[in-house]
Each structure stands twice: as C-alpha cells, then as structure tokens.
N, C-alpha and C positions, 0 to 999 in steps of 0.2 A: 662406247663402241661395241657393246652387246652383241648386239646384231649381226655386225660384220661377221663377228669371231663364229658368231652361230651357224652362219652359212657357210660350210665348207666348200660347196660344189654351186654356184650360182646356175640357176637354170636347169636343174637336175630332174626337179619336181616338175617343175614346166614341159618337158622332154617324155616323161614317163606318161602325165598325164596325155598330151598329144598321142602319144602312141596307144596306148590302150582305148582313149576314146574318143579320139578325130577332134575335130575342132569343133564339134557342136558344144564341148565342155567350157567354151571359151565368151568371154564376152565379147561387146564390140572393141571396148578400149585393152583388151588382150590380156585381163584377169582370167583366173580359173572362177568359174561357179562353185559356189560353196558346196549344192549335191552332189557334184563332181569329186569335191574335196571329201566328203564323205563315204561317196560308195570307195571311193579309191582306198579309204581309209579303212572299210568293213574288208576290202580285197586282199589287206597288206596285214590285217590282225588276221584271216584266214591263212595267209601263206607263211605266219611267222617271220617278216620284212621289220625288225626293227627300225633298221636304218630308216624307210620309207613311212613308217608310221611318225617317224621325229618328225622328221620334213614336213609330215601334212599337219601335226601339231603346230610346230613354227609357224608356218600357213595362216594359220585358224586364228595365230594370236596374232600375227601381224596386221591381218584384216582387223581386228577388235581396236587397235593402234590406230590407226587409219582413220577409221569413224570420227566422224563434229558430234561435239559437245553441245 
C-alpha cells in the first residue's frame, strides 16, 4: 500500500497543472503529458516547491508502473 500512503493530497498535481497550463497539458483519457510533467517540474526546481517537485516525481514513476512489459 506504498502508494496510497505516498499520496497525501489526491488530485493536487492534477489541479496545479490545470491551472498553470489549461488543458492542452491533458490527454484525451485525462492523463497529464509527460512535457507537461516536466516544464512543471523545471518551474517548481526554479521556485524552490519541494513539496511540488515530489509530486511530479511520484508522477514520472507511476507512469513507468503503468507501462506492458
């Protein structure tokens, strides 16, 4: 139950990214785009956002989880 415990604030990342960059950052089935997940992530190591930099790490490995073998 990793995971759970990982996510403190469900939909937090979701929320941020909508706001800062509209829904074009979005797929059709309502994923974030990975360069999405990146500039957000050069934006959040500029502002000194730890908190938001975990988040988009979490992100990045959940997608890697996701993938067929």
């Amino acid at each position: 139950n990793w995971i759970q415990h990982a996510i403190k604030h469900p939909g937090a990342l979701k929320n941020y990214i909508k706001r800062v960059y509209g829904e074009k950052a979005f797929t059709r089935r309502g994923t974030i785009k990975r360069e999405y997940l990146l500039k957000a992530l050069k934006r959040a190591k500029r502002e000194h956002n730890l908190t938001l930099e975990r988040r988009i790490y979490l992100a990045l490995t959940l997608r890697k989880l996701r993938k067929k073998k």
